[in-house]
C-alpha positions in Angstrom: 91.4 119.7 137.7 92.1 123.1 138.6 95.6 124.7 137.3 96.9 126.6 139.9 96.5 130.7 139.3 99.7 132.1 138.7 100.6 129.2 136.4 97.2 129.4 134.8 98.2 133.4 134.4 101.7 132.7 132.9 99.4 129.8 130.3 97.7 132.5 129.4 100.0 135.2 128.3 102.1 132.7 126.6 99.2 131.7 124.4 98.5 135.5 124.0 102.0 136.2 122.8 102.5 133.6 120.0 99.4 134.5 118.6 100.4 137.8 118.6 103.8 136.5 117.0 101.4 134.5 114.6 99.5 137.6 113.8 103.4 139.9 113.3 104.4 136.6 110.7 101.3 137.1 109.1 101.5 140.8 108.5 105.1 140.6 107.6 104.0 138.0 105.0 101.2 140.0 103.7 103.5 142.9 103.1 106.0 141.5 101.8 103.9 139.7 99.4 102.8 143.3 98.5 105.8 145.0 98.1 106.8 142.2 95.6 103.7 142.9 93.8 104.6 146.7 93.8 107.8 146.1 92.6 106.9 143.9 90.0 104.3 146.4 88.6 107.1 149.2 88.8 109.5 147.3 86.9 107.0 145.9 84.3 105.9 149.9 83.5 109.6 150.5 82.6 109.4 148.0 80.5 106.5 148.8 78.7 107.7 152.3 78.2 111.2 151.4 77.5 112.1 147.7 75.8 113.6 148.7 72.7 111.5 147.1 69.2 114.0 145.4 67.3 116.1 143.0 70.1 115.3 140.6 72.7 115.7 141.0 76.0 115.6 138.8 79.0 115.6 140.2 82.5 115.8 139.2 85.8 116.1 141.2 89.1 116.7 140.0 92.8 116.3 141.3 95.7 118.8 140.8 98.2 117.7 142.0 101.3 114.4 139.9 101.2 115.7 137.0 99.5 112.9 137.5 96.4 112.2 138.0 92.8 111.0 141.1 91.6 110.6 140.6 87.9 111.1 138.2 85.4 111.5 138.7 81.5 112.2 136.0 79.2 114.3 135.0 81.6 114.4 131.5 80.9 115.0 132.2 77.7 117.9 130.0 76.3 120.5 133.6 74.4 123.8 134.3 73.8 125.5 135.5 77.1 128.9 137.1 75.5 131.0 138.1 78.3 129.1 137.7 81.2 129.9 133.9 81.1 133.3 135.0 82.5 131.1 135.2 86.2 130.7 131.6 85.7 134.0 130.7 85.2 135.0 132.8 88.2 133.2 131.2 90.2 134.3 127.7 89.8 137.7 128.9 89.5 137.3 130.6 93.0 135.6 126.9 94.5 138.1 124.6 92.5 141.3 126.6 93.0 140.9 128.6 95.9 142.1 132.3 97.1 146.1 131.2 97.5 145.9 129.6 93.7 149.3 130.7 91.8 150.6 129.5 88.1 154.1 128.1 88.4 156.7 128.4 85.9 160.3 126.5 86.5 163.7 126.3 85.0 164.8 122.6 86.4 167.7 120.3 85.6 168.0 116.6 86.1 170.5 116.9 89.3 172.7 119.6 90.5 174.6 122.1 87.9 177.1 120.6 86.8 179.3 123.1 85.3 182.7 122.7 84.2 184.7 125.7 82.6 181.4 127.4 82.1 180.0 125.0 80.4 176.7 123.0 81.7 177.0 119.6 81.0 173.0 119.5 82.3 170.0 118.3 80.2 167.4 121.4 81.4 163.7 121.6 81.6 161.3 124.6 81.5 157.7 123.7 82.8 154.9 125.7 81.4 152.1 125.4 83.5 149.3 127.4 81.0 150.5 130.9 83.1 148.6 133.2 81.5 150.0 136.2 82.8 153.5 135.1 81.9 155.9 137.3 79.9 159.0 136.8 78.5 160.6 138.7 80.9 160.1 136.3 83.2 161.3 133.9 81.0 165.2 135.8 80.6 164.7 135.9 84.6 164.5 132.1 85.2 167.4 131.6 82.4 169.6 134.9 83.9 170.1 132.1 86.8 172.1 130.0 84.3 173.9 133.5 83.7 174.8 134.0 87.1 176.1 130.7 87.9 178.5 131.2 84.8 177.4 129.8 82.4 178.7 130.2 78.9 177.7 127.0 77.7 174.9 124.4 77.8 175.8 120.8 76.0 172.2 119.1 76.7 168.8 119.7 75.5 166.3 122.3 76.9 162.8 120.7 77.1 159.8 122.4 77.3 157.3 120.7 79.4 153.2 121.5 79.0 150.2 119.4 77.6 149.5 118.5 74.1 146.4 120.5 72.8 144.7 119.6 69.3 142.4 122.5 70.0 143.5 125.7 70.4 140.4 128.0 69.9 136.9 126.7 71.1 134.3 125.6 68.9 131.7 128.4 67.8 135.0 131.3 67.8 134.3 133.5 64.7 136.6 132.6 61.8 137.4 136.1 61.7 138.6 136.6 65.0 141.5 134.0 65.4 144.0 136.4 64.3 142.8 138.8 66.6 144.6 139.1 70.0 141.3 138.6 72.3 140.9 135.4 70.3 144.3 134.3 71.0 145.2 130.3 71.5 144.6 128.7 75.2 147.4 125.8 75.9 149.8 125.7 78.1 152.7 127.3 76.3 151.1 131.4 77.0 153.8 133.9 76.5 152.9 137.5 76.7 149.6 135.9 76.1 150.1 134.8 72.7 150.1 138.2 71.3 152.3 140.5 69.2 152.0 143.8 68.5 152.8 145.6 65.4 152.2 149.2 63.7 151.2 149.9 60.1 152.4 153.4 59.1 151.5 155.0 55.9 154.0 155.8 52.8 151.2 157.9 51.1 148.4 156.7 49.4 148.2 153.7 47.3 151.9 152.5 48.0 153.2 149.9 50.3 153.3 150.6 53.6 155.3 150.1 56.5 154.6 147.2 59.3 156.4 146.9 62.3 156.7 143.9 64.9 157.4 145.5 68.3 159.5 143.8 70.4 161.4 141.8 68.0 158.8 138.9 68.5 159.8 135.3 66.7 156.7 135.4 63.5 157.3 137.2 60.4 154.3 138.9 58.7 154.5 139.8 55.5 153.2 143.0 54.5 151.2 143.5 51.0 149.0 146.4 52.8 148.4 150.0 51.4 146.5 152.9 53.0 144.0 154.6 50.7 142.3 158.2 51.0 138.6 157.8 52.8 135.7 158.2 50.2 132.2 158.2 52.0 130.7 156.7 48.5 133.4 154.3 47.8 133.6 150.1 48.3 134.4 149.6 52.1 138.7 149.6 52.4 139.5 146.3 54.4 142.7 144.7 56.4 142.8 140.8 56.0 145.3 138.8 58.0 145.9 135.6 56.1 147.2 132.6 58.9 149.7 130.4 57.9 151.9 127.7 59.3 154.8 128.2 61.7 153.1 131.1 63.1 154.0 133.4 59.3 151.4 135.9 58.2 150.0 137.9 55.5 148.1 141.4 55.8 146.7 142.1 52.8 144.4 144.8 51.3 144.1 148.4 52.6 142.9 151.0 55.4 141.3 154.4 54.4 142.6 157.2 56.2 147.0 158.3 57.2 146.9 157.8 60.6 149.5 154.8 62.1 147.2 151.8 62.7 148.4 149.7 65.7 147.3 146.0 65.0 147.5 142.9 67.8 148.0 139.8 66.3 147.5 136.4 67.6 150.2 133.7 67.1 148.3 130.5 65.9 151.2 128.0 67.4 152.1 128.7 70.9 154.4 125.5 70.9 156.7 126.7 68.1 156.5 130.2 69.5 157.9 129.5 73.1 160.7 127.3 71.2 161.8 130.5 69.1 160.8 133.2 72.1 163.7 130.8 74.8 166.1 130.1 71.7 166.4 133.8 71.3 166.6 134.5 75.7 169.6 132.3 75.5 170.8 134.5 72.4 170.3 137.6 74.3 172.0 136.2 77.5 174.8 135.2 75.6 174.7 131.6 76.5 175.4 129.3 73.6 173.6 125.9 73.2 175.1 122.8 71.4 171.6 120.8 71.9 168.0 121.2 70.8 165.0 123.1 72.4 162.2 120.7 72.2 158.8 120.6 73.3 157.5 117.8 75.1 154.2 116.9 76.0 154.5 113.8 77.1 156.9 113.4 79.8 156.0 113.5 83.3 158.5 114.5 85.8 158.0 112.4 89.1 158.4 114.7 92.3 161.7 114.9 93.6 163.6 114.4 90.6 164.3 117.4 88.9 166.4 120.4 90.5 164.2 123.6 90.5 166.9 126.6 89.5 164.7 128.7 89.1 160.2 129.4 89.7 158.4 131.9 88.7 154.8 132.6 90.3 152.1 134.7 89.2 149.8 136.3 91.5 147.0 134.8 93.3 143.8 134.2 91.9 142.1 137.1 92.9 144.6 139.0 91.2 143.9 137.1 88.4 140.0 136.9 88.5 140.4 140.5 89.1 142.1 140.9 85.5 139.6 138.7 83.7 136.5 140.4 85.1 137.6 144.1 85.1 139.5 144.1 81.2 137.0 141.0 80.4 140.4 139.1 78.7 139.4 136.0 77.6 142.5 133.8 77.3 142.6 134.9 81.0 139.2 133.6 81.5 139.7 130.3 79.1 143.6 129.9 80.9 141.7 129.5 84.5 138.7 127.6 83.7 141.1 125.0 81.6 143.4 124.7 85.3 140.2 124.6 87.0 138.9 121.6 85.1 142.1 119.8 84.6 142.8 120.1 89.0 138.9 118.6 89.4 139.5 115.9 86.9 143.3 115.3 87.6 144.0 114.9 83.6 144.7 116.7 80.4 141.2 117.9 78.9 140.1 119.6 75.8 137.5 122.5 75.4 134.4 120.3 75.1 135.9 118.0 78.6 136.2 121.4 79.7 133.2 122.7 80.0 131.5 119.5 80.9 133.8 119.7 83.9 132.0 123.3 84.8 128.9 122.2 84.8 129.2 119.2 87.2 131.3 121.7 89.3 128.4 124.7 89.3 126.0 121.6 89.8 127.9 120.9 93.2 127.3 124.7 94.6 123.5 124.0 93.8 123.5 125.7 90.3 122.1 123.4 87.3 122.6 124.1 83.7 121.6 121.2 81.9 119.4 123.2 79.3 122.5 125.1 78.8 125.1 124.9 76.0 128.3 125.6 77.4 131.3 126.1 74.9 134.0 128.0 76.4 134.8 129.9 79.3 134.9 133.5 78.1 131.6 133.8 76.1 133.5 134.2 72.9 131.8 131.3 71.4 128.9 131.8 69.7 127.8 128.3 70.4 127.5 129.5 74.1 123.5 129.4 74.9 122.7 130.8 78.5 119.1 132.1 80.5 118.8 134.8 82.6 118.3 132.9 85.8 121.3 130.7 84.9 123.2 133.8 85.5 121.2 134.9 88.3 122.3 130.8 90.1 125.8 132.1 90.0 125.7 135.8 90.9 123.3 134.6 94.0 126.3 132.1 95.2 128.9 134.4 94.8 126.4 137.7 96.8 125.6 135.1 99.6 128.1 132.4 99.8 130.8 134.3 102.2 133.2 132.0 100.5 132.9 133.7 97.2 131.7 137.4 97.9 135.4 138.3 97.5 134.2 138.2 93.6 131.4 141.1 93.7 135.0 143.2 94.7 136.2 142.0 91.4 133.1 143.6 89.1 133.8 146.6 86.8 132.2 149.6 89.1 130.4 152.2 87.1 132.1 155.9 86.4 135.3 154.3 88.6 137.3 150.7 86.9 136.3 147.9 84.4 135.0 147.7 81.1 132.1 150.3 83.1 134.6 153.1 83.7 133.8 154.9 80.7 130.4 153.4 79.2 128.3 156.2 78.0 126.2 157.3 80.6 127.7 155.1 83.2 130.3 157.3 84.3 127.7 160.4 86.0 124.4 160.3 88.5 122.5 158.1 89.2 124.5 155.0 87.9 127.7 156.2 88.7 129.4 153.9 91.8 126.2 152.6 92.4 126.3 150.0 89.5 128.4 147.0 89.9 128.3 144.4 87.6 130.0 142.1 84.5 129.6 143.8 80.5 129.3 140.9 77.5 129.1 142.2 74.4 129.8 141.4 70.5 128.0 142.0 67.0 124.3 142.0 67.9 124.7 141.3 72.3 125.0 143.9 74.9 124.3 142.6 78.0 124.9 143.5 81.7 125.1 141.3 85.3 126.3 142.3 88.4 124.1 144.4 91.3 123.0 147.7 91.7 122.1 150.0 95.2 118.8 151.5 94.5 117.7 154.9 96.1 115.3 153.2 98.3 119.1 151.9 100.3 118.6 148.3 99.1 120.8 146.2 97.0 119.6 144.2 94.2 120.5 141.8 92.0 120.1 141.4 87.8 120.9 140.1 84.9 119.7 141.6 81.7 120.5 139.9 77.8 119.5 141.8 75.0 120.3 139.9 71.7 119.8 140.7 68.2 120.7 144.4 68.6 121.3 145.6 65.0 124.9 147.6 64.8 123.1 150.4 62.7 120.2 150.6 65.9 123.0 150.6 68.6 124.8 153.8 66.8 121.4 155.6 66.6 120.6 155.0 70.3 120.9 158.3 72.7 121.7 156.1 75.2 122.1 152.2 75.9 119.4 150.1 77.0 120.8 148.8 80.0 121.7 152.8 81.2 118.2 153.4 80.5 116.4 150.8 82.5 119.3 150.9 85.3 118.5 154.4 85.5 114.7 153.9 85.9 115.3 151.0 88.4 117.1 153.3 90.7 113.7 154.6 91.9 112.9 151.0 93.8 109.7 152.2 95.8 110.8 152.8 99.5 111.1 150.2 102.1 108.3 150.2 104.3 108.9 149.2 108.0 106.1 147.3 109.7 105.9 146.7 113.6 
């Protein structure tokens, strides 16, 4: 049978243009394939010339634009991710909690005020929600209302409402740090968040000096520290900060040098701490109370049955993710992955449930971690044990998922906010602005995640871990690392078009 001409004509052109489509997929294919390989080859020649002798380093780099891997280092490699475990935690926080999350704090009472002479008859109940951005001025707020109503007086009980935490400080935190403010305790009494700040001030050498608590915060420290002239050849001059119950202190020893030393101390019991920060509100607002302020950690107030007097809400949670990422704070960081968890499992967890509950969360946006270790949310821990491409999982959700690219706005930018805004050799050409990305380090760890815009127009992706940097190295280096090899990686070979 015959096909009729013009439809035999129309056959064969069709046929002609999809193998001539065939023919374009191939090509494009074939050059893609070798621009990977010439990327790979450029990136593994700066790494030859440049991976530093004495640390380990894993590396990984993404291409964006063609959805590929150019390099790989060790990047399976199970190492200590410091800070840039905070991405992780953003992320889940961003798909558990959403963009209109907000903590809220209330002043309630058990019906309406009922005030006679001045006097509140009222038992009262503050909720504490784990807020980490709460202050106590928000605090005299929510009471003022009491003030304002006229009261003079309150006859019942003000009960302050939050979970019961055995654990305040992950597992793997240095023993060192807990008195430190960036180590301070996660639970869901957070005010000012659980940190005090104080000043040591010299009386000359050798002779007691002077500590003061700013603020007139609720601990007492007390002071047996001197400050001592700095001798090069002498035995090191050390601070210690002895913990004790009932959130008391003791700094001991001494600091070389005259200079004022400002110090940030850690309470180490939130719960007592917010009894003695609103016993001393209603002090200041002049309101006088014939009952107890209790905490309690086991009541649960039904809906509906309490009388809000007062709320206080922090902002929404890219606010919050915002101040976790850029200033890398880590109660921020453990405060929203703790509410995170607790919302997905509906209950009361501790760090270990915690963390469990981040994994099965990553592992429903396509991201598995079981070779992981996972200990807090902050990368604090030293326990925490995370690979290169882990990393790379989550920053490829939150660059591709339009859900979550709200985040990559929330990355220090180099030369211009963040923990990058003034990293030596950051802040000039060629990584100035053009490096975007999340810093993690402590004793022996500098690492870097985020993205970068290379001169060839194209966005990339990486993660690079270097552990086992010696402190001693690190003050010899001209530069860091990570500016080194960004700075190299800038010169991406050029896109090639084909037709």
């Amino acid at each position: 049978m015959r096909l009729h001409k013009p439809l035999n004509l129309f056959i064969t052109a069709l046929v002609l243009f999809c193998l001539d489509s065939s023919a374009q997929q191939v090509l494009t294919h074939t050059q893609i394939e070798q621009d990977s390989a010439e990327d790979q080859l450029h990136v593994a020649a700066i790494m030859n010339l440049i991976k530093p002798e004495s640390s380990l380093i894993a590396l990984s780099v993404w291409d964006l634009a063609d959805n590929r891997s150019v390099f790989k280092q060790n990047s399976n490699a199970l190492m200590n991710p410091a800070s840039i475990q905070k991405l992780l935690t953003a992320l889940v926080s961003a798909k558990q909690l959403g963009q209109s999350f907000q903590y809220r704090t209330q002043l309630l009472s058990e019906q309406k005020l009922d005030i006679t002479n001045g006097i509140l008859k009222n038992e009262l109940y503050v909720t504490f929600s784990g807020d980490p951005t709460l202050k106590q001025r928000h605090l005299i707020t929510l009471i003022n209302q009491l003030k304002q109503a006229g009261v003079h007086t309150v006859n019942g009980n003000i009960h302050l409402i939050g979970h019961h935490q055995d654990q305040l400080q992950a597992p793997g935190w240095v023993w060192d740090d807990l008195g430190i403010c960036y180590a301070a305790p996660i639970s869901s009494f957070i005010i000012d968040k659980n940190c005090v700040f104080a000043r040591l001030s010299a009386n000359g050498y050798n002779k007691k000096a002077t500590l003061k608590v700013m603020g007139k915060r609720p601990i007492y420290v007390e002071n047996e520290a001197v400050f001592a002239p700095y001798q090069p050849s002498a035995i090191p001059c050390d601070l210690q900060l002895i913990r004790k119950d009932s959130n008391h202190f003791t700094l001991k020893g001494c600091y070389a040098g005259a200079k004022s030393l400002p110090l940030a101390i850690a309470i180490n019991e939130p719960q007592g701490y917010a009894v003695n920060v609103v016993k001393a509100i209603f002090k200041q607002q002049k309101i006088r109370l014939t009952g107890k302020v209790v905490v309690d950690t086991t009541l649960a107030i039904p809906n509906g049955e309490l009388q809000p007097i007062a709320t206080h809400l922090s902002a929404p949670l890219p606010k919050l993710i915002d101040e976790m990422l850029l200033k890398s704070d880590n109660l921020m960081a453990e405060a929203l992955l703790r509410t995170s968890a607790e919302d997905f499992k509906q209950q009361p967890l501790n760090f270990k449930q915690t963390t469990q509950a981040l994994v099965v969360m990553l592992r429903e946006l396509g991201i598995e971690l079981e070779m992981a270790n996972i200990a807090d949310g902050s990368g604090l821990s030293r326990y925490n044990l995370l690979s290169a491409e882990h990393v790379m999982a989550v920053l490829k959700v939150i660059a591709t998922d339009q859900d979550y690219q709200y985040l990559l706005g929330s990355l220090p930018v180099a030369g211009i906010k963040g923990t990058l805004k003034y990293k030596r050799y950051f802040t000039k050409p060629p990584l100035k602005f053009k490096v975007m990305a999340k810093t993690g380090s402590m004793l022996g760890v500098s690492n870097l995640a985020g993205q970068f815009q290379a001169s060839n127009g194209k966005m990339y992706l990486f993660v690079l871990i270097e552990n086992g940097l010696s402190p001693k190295i690190k003050r010899k280096q001209k530069a860091p690392f990570s500016a080194i090899l960004l700075q190299n990686l800038m010169d991406m070979p050029l896109v090639r078009l084909t037709n």
